[in-house]
PDB file of N, CA, C and O in Angstrom:
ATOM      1  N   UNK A   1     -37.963  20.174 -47.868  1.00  0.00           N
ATOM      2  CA  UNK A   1     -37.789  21.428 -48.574  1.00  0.00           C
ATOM      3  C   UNK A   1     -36.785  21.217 -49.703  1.00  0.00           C
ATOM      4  O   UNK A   1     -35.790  20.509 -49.548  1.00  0.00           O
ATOM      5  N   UNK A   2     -37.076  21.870 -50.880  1.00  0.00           N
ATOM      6  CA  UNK A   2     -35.986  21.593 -51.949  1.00  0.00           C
ATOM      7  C   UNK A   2     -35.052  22.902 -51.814  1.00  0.00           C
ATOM      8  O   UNK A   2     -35.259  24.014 -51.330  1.00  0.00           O
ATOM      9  N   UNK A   3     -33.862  22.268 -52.486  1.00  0.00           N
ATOM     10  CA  UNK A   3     -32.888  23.184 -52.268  1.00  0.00           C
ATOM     11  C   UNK A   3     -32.135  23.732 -53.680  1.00  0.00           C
ATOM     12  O   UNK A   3     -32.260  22.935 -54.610  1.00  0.00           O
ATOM     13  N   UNK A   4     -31.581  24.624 -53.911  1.00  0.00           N
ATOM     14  CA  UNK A   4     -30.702  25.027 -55.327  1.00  0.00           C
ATOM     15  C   UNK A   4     -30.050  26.303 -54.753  1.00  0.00           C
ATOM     16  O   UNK A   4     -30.434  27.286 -54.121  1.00  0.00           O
ATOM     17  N   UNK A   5     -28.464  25.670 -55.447  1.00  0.00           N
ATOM     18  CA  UNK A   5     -27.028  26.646 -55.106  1.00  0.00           C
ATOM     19  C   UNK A   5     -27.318  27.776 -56.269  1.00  0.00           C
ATOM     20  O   UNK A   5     -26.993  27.407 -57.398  1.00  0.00           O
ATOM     21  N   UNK A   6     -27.690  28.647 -56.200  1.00  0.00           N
ATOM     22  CA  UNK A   6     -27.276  30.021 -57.113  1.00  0.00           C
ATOM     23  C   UNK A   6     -25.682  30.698 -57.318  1.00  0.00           C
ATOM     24  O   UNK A   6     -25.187  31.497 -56.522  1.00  0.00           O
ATOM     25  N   UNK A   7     -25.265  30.383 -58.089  1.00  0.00           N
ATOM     26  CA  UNK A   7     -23.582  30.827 -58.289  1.00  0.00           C
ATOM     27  C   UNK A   7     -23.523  32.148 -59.024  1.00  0.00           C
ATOM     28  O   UNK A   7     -23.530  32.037 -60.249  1.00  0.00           O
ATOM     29  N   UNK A   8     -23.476  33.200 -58.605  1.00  0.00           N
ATOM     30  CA  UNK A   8     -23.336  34.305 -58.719  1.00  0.00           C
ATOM     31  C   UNK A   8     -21.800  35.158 -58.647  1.00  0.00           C
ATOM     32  O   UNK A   8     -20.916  35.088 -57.793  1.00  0.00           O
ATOM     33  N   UNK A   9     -21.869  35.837 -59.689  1.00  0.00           N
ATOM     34  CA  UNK A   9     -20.197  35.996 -60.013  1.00  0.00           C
ATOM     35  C   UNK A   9     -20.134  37.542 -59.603  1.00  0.00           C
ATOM     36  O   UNK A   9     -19.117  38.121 -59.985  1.00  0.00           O
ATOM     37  N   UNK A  10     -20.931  38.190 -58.987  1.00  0.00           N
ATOM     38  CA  UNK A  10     -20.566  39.312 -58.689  1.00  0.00           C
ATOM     39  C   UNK A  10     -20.676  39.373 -56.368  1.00  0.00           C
ATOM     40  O   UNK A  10     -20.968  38.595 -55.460  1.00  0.00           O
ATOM     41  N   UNK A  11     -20.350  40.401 -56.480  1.00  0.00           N
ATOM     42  CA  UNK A  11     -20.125  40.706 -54.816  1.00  0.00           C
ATOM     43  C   UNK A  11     -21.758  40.190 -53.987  1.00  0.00           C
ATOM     44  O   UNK A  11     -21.832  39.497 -52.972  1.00  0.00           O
ATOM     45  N   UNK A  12     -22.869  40.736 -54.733  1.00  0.00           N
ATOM     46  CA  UNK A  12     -24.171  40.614 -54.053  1.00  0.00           C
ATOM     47  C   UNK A  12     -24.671  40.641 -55.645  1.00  0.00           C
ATOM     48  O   UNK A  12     -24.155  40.951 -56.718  1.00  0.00           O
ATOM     49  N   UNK A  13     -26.242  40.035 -55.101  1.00  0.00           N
ATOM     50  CA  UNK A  13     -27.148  39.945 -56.170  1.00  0.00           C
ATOM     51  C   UNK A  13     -28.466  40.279 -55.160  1.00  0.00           C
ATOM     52  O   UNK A  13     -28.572  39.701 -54.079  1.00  0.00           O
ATOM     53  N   UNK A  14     -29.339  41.151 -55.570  1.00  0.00           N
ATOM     54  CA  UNK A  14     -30.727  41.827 -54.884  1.00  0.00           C
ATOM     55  C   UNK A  14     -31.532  40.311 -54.745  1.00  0.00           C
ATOM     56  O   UNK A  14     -31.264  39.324 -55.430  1.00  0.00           O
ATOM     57  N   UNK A  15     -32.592  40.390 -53.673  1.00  0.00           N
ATOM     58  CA  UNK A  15     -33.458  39.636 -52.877  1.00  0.00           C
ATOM     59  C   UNK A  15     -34.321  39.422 -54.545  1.00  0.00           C
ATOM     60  O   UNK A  15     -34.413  38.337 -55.118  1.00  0.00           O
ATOM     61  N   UNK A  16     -34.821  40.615 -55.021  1.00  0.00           N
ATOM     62  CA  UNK A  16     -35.974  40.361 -56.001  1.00  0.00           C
ATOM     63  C   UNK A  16     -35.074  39.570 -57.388  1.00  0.00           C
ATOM     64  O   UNK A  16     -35.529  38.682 -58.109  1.00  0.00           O
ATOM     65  N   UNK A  17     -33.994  40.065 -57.458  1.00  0.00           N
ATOM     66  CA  UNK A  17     -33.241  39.558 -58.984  1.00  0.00           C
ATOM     67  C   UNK A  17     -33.091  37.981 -58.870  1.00  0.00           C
ATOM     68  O   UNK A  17     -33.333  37.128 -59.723  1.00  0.00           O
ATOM     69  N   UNK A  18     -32.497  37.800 -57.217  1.00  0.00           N
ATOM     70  CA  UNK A  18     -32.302  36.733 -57.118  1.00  0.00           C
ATOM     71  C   UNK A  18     -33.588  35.803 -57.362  1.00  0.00           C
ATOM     72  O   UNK A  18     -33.301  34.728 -57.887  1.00  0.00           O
ATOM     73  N   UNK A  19     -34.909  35.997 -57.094  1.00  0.00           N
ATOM     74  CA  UNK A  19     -35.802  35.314 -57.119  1.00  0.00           C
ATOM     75  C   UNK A  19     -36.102  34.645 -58.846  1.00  0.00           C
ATOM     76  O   UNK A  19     -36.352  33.574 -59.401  1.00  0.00           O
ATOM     77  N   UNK A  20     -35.915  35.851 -59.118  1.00  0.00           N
ATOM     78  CA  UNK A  20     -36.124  35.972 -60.620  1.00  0.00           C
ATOM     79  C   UNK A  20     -35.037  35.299 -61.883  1.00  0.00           C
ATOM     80  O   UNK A  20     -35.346  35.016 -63.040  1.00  0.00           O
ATOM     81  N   UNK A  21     -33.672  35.163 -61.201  1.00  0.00           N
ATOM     82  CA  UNK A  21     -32.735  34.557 -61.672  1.00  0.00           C
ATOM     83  C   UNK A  21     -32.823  33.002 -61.323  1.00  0.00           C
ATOM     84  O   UNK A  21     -32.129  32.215 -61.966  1.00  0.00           O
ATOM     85  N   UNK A  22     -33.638  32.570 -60.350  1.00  0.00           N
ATOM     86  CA  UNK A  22     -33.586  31.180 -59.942  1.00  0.00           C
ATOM     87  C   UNK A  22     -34.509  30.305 -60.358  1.00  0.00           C
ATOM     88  O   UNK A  22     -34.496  29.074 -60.342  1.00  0.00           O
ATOM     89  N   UNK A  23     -35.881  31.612 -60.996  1.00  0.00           N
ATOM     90  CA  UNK A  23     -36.623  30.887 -61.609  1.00  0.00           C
ATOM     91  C   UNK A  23     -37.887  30.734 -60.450  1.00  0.00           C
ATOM     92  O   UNK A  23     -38.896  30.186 -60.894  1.00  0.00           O
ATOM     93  N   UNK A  24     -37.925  31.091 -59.251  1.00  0.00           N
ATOM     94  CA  UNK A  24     -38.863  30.973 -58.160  1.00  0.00           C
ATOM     95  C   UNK A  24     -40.006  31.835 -58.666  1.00  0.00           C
ATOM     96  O   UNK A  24     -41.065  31.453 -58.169  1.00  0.00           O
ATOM     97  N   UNK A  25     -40.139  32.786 -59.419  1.00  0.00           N
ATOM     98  CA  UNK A  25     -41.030  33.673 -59.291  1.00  0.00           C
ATOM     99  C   UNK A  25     -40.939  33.833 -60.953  1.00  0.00           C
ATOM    100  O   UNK A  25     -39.971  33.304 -61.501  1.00  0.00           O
ATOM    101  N   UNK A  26     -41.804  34.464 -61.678  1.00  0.00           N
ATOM    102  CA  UNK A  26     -41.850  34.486 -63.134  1.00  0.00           C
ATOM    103  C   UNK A  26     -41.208  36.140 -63.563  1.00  0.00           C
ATOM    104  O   UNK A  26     -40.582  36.291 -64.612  1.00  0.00           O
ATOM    105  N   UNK A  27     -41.415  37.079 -62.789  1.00  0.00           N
ATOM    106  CA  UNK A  27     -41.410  38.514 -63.060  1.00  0.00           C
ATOM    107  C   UNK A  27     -41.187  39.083 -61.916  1.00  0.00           C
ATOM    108  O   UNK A  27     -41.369  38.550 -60.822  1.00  0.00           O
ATOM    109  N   UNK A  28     -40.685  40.464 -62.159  1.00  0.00           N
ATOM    110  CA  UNK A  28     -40.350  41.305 -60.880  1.00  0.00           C
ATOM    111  C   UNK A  28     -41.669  41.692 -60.209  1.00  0.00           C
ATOM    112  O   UNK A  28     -41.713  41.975 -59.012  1.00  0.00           O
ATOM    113  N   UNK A  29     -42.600  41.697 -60.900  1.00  0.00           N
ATOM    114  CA  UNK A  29     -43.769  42.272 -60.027  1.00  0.00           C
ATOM    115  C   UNK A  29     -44.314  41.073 -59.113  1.00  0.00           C
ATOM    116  O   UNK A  29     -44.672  41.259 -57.950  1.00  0.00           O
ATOM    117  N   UNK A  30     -44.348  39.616 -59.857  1.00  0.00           N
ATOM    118  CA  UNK A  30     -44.673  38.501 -58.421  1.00  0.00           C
ATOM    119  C   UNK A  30     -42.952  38.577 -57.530  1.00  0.00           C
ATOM    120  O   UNK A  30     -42.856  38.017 -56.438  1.00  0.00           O
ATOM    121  N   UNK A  31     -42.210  39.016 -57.896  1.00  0.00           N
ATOM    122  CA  UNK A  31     -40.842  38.952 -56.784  1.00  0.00           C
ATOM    123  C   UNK A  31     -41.619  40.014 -55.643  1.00  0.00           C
ATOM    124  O   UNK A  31     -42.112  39.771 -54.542  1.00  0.00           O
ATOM    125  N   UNK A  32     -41.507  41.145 -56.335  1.00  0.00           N
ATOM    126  CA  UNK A  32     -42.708  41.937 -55.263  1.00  0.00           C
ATOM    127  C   UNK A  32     -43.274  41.446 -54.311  1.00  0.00           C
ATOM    128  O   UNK A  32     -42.974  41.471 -53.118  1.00  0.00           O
ATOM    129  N   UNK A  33     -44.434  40.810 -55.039  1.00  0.00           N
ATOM    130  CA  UNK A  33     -45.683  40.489 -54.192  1.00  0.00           C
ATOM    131  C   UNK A  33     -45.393  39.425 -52.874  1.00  0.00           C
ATOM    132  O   UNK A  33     -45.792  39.391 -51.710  1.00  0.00           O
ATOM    133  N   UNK A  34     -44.436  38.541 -53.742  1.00  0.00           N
ATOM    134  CA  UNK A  34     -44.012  37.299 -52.457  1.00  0.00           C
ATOM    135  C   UNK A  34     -43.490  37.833 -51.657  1.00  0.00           C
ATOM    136  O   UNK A  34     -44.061  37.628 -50.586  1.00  0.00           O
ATOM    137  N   UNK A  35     -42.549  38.535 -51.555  1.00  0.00           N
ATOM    138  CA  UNK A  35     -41.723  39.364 -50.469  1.00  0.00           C
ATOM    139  C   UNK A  35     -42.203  40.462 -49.725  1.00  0.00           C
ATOM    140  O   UNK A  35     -41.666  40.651 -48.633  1.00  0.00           O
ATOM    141  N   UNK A  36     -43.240  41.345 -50.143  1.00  0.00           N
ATOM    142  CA  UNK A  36     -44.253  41.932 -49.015  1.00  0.00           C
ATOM    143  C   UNK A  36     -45.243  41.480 -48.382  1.00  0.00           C
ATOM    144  O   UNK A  36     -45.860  42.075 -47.499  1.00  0.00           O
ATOM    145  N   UNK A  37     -45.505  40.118 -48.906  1.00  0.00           N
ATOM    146  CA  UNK A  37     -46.704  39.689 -48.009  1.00  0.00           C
ATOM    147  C   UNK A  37     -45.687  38.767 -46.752  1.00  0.00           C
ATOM    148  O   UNK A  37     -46.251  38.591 -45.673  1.00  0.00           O
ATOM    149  N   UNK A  38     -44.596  38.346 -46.868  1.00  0.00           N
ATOM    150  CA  UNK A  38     -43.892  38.141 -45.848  1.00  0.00           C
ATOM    151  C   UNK A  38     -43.643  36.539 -46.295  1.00  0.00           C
ATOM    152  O   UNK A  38     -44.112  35.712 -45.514  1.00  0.00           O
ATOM    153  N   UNK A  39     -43.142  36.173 -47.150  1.00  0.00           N
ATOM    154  CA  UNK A  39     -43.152  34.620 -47.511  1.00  0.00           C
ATOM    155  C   UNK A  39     -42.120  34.682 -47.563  1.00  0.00           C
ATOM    156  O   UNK A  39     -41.697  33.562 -47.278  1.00  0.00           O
ATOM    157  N   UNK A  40     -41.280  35.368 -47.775  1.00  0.00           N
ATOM    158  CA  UNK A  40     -39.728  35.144 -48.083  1.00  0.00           C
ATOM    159  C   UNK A  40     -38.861  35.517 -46.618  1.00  0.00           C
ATOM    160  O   UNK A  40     -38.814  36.548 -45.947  1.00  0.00           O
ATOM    161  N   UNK A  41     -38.125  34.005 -46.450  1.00  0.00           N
ATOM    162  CA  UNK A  41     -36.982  34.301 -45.182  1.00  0.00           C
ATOM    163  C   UNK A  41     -35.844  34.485 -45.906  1.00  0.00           C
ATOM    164  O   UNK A  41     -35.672  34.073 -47.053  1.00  0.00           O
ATOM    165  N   UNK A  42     -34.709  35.382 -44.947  1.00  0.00           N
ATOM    166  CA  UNK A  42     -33.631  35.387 -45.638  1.00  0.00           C
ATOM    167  C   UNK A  42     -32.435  35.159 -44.581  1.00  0.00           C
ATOM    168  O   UNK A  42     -31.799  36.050 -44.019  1.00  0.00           O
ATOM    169  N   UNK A  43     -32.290  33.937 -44.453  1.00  0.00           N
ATOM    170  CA  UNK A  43     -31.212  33.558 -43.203  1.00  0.00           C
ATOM    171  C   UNK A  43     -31.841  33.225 -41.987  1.00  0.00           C
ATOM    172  O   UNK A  43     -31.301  33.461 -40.906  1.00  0.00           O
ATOM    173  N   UNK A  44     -33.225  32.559 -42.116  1.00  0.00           N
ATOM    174  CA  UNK A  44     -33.984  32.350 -40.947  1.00  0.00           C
ATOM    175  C   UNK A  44     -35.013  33.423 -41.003  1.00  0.00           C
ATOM    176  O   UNK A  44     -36.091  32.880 -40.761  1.00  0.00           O
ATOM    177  N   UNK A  45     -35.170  34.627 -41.199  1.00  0.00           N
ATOM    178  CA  UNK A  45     -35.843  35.359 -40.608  1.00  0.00           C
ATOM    179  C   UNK A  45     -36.690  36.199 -42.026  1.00  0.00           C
ATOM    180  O   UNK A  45     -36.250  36.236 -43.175  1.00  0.00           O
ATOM    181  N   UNK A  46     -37.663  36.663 -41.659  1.00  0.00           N
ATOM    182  CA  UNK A  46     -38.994  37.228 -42.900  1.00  0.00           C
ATOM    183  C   UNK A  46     -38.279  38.463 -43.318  1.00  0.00           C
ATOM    184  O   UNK A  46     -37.831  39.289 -42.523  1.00  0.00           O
ATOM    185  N   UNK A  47     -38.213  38.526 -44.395  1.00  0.00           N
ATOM    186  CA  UNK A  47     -37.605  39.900 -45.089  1.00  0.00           C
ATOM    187  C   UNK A  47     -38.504  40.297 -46.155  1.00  0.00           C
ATOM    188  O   UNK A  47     -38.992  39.533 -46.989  1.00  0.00           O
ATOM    189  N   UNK A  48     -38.702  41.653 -46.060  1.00  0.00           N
ATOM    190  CA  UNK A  48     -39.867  41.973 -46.804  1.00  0.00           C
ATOM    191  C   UNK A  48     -39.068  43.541 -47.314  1.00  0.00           C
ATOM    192  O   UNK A  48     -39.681  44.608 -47.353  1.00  0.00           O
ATOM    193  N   UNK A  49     -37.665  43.388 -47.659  1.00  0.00           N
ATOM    194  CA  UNK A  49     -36.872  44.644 -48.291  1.00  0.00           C
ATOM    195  C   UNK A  49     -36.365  43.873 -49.712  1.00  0.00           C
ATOM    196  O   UNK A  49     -35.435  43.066 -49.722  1.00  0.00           O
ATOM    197  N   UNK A  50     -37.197  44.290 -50.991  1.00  0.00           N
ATOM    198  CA  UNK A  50     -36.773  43.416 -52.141  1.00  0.00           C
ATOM    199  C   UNK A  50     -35.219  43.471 -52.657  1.00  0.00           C
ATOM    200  O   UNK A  50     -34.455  42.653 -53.171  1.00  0.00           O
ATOM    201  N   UNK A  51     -35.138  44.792 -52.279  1.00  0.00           N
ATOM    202  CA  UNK A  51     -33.205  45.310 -52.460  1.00  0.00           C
ATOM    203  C   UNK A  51     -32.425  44.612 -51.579  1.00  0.00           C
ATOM    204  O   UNK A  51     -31.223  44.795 -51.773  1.00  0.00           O
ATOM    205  N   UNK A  52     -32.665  43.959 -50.779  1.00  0.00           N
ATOM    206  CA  UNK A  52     -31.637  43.036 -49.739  1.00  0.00           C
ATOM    207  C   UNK A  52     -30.800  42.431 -50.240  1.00  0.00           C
ATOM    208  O   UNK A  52     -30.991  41.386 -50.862  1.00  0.00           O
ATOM    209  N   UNK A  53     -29.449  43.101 -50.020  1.00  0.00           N
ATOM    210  CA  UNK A  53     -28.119  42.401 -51.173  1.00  0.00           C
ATOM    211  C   UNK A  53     -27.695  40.575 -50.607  1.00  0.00           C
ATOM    212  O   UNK A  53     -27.021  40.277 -49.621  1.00  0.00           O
ATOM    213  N   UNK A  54     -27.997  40.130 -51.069  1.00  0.00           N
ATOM    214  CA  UNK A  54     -27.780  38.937 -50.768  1.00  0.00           C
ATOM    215  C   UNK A  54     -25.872  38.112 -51.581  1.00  0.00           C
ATOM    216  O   UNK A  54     -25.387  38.005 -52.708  1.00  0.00           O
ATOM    217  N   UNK A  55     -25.552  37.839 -50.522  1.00  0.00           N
ATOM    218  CA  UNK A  55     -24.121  37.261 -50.568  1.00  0.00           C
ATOM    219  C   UNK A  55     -24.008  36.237 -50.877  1.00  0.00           C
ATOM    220  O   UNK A  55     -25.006  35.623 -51.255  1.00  0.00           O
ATOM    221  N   UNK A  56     -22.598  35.548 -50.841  1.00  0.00           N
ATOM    222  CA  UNK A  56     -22.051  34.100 -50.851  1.00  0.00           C
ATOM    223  C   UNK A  56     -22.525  33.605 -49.550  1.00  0.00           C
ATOM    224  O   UNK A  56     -22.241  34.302 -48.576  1.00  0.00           O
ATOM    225  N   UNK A  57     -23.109  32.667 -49.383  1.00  0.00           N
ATOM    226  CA  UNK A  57     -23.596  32.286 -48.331  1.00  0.00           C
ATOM    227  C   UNK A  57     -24.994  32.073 -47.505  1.00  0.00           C
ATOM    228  O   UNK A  57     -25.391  31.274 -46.658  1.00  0.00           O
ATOM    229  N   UNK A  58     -25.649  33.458 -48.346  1.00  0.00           N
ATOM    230  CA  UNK A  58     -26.777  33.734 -47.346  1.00  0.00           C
ATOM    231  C   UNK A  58     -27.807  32.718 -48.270  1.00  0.00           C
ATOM    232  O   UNK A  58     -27.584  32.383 -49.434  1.00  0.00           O
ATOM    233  N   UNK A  59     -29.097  32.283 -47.371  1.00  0.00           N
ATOM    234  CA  UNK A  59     -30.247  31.745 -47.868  1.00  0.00           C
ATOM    235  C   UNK A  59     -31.224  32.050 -47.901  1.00  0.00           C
ATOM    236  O   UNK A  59     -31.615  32.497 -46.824  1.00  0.00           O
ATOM    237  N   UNK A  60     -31.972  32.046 -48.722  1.00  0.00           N
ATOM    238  CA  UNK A  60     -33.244  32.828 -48.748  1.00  0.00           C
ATOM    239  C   UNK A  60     -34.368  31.263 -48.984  1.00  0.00           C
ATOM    240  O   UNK A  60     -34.001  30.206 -49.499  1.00  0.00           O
ATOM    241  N   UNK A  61     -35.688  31.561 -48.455  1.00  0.00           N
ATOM    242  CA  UNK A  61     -36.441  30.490 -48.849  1.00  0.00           C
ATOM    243  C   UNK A  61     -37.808  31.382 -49.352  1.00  0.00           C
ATOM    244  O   UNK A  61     -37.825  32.610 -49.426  1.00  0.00           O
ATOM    245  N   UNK A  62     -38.693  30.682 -49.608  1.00  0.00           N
ATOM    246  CA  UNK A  62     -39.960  30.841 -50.007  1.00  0.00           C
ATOM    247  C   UNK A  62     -40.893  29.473 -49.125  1.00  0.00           C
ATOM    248  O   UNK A  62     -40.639  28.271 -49.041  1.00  0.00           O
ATOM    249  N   UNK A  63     -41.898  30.206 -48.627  1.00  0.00           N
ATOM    250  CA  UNK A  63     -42.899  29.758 -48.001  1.00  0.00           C
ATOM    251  C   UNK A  63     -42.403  28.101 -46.991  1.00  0.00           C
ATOM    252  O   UNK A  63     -43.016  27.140 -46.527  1.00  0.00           O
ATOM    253  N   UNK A  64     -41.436  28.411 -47.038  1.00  0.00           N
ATOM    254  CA  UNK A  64     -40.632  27.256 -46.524  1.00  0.00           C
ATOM    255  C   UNK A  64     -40.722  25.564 -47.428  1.00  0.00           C
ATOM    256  O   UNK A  64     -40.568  24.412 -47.022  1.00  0.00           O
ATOM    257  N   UNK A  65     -41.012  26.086 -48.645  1.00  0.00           N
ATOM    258  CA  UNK A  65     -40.999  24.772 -49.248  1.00  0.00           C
ATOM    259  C   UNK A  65     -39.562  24.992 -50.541  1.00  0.00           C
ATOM    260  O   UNK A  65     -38.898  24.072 -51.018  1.00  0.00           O
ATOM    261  N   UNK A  66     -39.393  26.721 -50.893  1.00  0.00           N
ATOM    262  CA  UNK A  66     -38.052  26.612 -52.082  1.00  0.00           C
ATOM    263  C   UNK A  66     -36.968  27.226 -51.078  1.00  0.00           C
ATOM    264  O   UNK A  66     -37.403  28.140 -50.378  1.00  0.00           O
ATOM    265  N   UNK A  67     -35.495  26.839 -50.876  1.00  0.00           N
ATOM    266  CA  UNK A  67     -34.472  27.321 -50.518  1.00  0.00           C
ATOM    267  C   UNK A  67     -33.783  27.406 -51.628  1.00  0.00           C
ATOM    268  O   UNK A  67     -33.893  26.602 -52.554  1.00  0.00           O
ATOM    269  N   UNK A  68     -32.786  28.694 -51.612  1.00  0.00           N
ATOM    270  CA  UNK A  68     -32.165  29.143 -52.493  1.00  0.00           C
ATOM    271  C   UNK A  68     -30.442  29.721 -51.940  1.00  0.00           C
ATOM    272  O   UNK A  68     -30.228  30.872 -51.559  1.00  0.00           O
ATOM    273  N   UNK A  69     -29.601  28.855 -52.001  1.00  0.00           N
ATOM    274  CA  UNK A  69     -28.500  28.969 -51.135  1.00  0.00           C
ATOM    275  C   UNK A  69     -27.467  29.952 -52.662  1.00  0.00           C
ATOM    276  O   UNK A  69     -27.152  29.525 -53.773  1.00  0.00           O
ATOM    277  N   UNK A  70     -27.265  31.062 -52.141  1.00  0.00           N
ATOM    278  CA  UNK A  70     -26.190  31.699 -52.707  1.00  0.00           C
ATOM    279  C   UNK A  70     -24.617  31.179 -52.576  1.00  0.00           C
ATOM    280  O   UNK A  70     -24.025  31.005 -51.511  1.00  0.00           O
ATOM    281  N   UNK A  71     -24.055  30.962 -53.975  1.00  0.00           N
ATOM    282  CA  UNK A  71     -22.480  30.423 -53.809  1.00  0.00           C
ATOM    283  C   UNK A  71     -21.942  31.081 -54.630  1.00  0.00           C
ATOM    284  O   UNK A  71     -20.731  30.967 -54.816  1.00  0.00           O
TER     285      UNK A  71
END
């Protein structure tokens, strides 16, 4: 699985922004789509809430092949 640190300078950054800031997804509407059909984990587990404030720390992946570690 490949991996990339996202360094984010504020408290949280959203599940969909984040996708979209990392470059995983092209637009908010495929951030959408990946995350309701259930492809996106966020700390192990399927999250399908695109507003999910994501922290220093937490990881989110895609289809288990992109991880995206918040720092």
């Amino acid at each position: 699985m490949e991996s990339h640190e996202i360094k984010i300078h504020t408290e949280f950054i959203k599940l969909q922004d984040l996708l979209k800031f990392a470059g995983a997804v092209e637009t908010g509407g495929d951030a959408k789509l990946v995350i309701q059909e259930g492809r996106v984990t966020v700390n192990g587990e399927v999250c399908t809430m695109r507003g999910k404030k994501m922290r220093s720390g937490d990881r989110c992946a895609i289809d288990n092949e992109l991880e995206l570690v918040v720092v």
